[in-house]
C-alpha positions in Angstrom: 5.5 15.7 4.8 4.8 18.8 6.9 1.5 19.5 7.2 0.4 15.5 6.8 -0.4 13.4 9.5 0.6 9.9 9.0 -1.0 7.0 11.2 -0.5 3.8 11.3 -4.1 2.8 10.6 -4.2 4.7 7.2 -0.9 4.6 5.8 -0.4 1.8 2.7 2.9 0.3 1.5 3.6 -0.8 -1.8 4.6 -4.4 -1.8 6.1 -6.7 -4.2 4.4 -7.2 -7.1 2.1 -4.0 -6.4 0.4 -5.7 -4.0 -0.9 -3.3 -1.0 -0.6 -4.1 2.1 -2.7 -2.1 5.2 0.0 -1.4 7.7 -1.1 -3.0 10.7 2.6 -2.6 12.6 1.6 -3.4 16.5 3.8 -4.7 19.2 2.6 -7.8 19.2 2.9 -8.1 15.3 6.6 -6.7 16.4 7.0 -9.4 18.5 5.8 -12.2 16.6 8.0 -11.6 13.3 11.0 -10.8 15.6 11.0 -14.0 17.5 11.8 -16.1 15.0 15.7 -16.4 14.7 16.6 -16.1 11.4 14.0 -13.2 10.5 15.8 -11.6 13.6 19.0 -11.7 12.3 17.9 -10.4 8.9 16.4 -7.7 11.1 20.1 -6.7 12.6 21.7 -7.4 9.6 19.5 -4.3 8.0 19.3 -2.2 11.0 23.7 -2.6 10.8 23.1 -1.1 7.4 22.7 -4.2 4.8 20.6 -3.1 1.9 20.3 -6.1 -0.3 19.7 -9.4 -0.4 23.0 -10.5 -0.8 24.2 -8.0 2.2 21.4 -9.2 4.4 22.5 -12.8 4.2 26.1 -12.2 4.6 25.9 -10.3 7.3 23.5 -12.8 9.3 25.1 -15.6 7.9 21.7 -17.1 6.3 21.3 -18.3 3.2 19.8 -16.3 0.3 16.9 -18.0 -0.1 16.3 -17.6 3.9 17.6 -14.0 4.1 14.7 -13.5 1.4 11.9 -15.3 3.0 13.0 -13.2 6.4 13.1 -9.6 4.6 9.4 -10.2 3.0 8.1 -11.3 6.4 9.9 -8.5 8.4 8.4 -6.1 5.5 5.1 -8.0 6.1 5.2 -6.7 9.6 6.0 -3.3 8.4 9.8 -3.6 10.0 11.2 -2.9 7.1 10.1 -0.9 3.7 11.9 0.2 0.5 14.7 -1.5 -1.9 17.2 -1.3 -0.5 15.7 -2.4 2.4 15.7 -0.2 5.3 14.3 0.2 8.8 10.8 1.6 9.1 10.3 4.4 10.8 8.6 3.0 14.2 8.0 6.3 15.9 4.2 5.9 15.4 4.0 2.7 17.2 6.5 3.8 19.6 3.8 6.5 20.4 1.0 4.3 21.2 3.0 2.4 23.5 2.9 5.5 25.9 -1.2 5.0 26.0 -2.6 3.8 29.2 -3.9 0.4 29.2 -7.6 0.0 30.4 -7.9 -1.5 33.5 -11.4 -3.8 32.7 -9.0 -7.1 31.9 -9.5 -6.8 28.2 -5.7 -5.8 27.5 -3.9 -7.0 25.7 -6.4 -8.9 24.2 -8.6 -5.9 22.8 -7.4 -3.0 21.4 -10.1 -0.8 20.6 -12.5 -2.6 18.2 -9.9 -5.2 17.3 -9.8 -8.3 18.6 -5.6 -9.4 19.4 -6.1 -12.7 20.8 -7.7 -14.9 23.1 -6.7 -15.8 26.7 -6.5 -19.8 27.6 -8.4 -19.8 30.7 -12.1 -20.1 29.5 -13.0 -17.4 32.7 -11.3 -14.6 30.6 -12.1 -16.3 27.0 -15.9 -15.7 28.1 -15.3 -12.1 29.3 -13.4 -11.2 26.0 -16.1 -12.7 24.0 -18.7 -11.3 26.2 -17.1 -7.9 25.0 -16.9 -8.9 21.4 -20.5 -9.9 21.4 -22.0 -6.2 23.5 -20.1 -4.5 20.9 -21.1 -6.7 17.6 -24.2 -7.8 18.1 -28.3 -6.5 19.3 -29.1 -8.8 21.8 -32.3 -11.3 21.0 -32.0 -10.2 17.4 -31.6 -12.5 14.6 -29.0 -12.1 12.2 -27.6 -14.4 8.7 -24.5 -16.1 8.9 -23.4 -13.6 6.0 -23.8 -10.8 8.5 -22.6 -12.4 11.6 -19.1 -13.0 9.3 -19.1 -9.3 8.4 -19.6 -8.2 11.7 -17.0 -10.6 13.1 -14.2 -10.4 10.5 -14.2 -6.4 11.2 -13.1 -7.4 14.5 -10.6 -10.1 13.8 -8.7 -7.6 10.7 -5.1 -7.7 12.0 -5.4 -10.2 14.8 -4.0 -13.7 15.0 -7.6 -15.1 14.9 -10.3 -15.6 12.1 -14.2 -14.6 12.2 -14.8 -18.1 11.9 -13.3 -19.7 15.2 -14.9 -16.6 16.9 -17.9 -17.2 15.6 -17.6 -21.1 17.3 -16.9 -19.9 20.5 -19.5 -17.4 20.3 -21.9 -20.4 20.0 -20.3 -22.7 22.6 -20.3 -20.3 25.4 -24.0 -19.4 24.3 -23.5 -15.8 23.4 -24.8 -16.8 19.9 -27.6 -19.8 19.2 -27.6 -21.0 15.7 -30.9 -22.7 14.1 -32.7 -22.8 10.8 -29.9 -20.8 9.4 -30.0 -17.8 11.8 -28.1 -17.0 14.5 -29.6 -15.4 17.6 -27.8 -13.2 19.6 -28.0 -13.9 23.6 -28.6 -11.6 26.7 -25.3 -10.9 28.5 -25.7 -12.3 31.9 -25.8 -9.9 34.6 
């Protein structure tokens, strides 16, 4: 592969059934498939050298049918790749964890011009969506819910949160007012 660099935004596994797959490997997509126990343990189980299916679930002591629900997950998360299953490399991801985090309060919830998740406390929810709004939207222009969805879904692609429930909160903190169809983007408040 000399010569070829390989990212994680634009490489492509080949999943089961043909199916493609963008890999989206983060650490919090990291995180989330690894906390669950049993996917876990398949994880060990592969990285200790198990292959198959039937390997996997011996050596984490799951069942077959749960030590196959765990690997497609884990290869989901782009943990795992090939038959027999394997590590993936993780040395790109490793890499981006050396980047310095921005200091403005929008880590870890932004990550570029992705949207991760949301905080609880409605004080940083508004500044996150204040962000998501400057970046998305022309203030005091009017724009079709088809459009507001477009513009919205490119920032929730890979996140744990959907255009839809972003566009709500847009309109209950008032950074978007909805009427006769259109949507209105606000001012940001000084």
């Amino acid at each position: 592969m000399a010569g070829r660099a390989v990212t994680l935004k634009n490489r492509l596994k080949r999943m089961d059934g043909g199916v493609r797959f963008a890999d989206m490997t983060t650490p919090e997509t990291v995180v989330r498939a690894l906390a669950e126990p049993s996917r876990l343990r398949a994880y060990a189980a592969v990285v200790l050298g198990a292959g198959t299916l039937s390997d996997v679930a011996a050596a984490s002591g799951l069942k077959v049918k749960d030590a196959g629900v765990a690997l497609r997950k884990l290869r989901e998360a782009g943990l795992v790749e090939g038959d027999p299953a394997r590590p993936a490399d993780l040395k790109p991801l490793a890499a981006t964890l050396t980047e310095q985090m921005p200091a403005d309060g929008l880590a870890p919830f932004v990550r570029g011009d992705k949207l991760i998740s949301l905080p609880v406390a409605p004080e940083r929810r508004r500044k996150i969506l204040e962000h998501v709004a400057s970046k998305a939207f022309v203030p005091r222009t009017y724009y079709e819910e088809k459009e507001i969805n477009e513009r919205l879904q490119a920032w929730c692609d890979g996140g744990e949160l959907d255009h839809v429930t972003i566009r709500r909160y847009l309109v209950d903190f008032g950074l978007l007012e909805r009427g006769g169809g259109l949507y209105q983007a606000q001012p940001l408040p000084m």
